[in-house]
N, C-alpha and C positions, 0 to 999 in steps of 0.2 A: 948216486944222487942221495942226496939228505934228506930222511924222513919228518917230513912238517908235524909238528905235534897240530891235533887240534886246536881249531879256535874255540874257545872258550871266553864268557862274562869276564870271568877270574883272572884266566890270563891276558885278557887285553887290560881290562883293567891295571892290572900289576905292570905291564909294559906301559902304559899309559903315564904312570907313576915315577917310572924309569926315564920317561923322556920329559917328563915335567921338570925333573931333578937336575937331569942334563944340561936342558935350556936355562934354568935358573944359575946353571953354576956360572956360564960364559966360556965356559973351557972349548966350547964348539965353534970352526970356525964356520963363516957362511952358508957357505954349502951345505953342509952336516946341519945347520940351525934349521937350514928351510927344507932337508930331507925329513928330519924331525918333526915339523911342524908340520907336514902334508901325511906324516903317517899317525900323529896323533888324531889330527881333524878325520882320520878313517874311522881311526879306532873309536871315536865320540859316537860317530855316525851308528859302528856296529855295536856299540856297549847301550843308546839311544833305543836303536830296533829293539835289544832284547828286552830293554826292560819295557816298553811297551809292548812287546808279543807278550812276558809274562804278568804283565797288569789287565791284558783282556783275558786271561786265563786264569785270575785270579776268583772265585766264586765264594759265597757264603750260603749257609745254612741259617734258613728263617720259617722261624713256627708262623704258619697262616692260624687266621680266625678259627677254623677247625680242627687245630689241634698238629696238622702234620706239616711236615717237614720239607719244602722249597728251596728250590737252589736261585739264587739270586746271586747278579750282578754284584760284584763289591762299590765298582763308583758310585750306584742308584742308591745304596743305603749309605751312602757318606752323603749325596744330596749334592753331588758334583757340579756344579753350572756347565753348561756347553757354548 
């Protein structure tokens, strides 16, 4: 059996690209449009996750009143709306 590379941001990404390509040329018939099209809407799903797991993971460094050094939210110092 064939070894699956990891998933990865990157490489979904890059396949993602791949099958944008595809479905724009026309060259795909039916079938292959809408296999295409259910495994792009995956990859959005999984490419979506990551980059929000690595947006709450994102922190900054903020000097308090006293001088030292606080790790803070990044959304909080953009002033984010919820």
């Amino acid at each position: 059996m064939a070894e699956r590379k990891k998933k990865t941001f990157e490489s979904s990404l890059a396949r993602l690209e791949e099958i944008v390509k595809a479905m724009e040329s026309g060259d795909a018939m039916l079938d292959e449009s809408l296999s295409l099209y259910e495994e792009g809407v995956k990859l959005i799903k999984y490419c979506t996750k990551a980059l929000d797991d690595a947006e709450q993971k994102v922190k900054i460094l903020q000097k308090g009143e006293d001088g030292a050094l606080t790790e803070v939210d990044f959304m909080k110092t953009e002033g984010a709306a919820e």
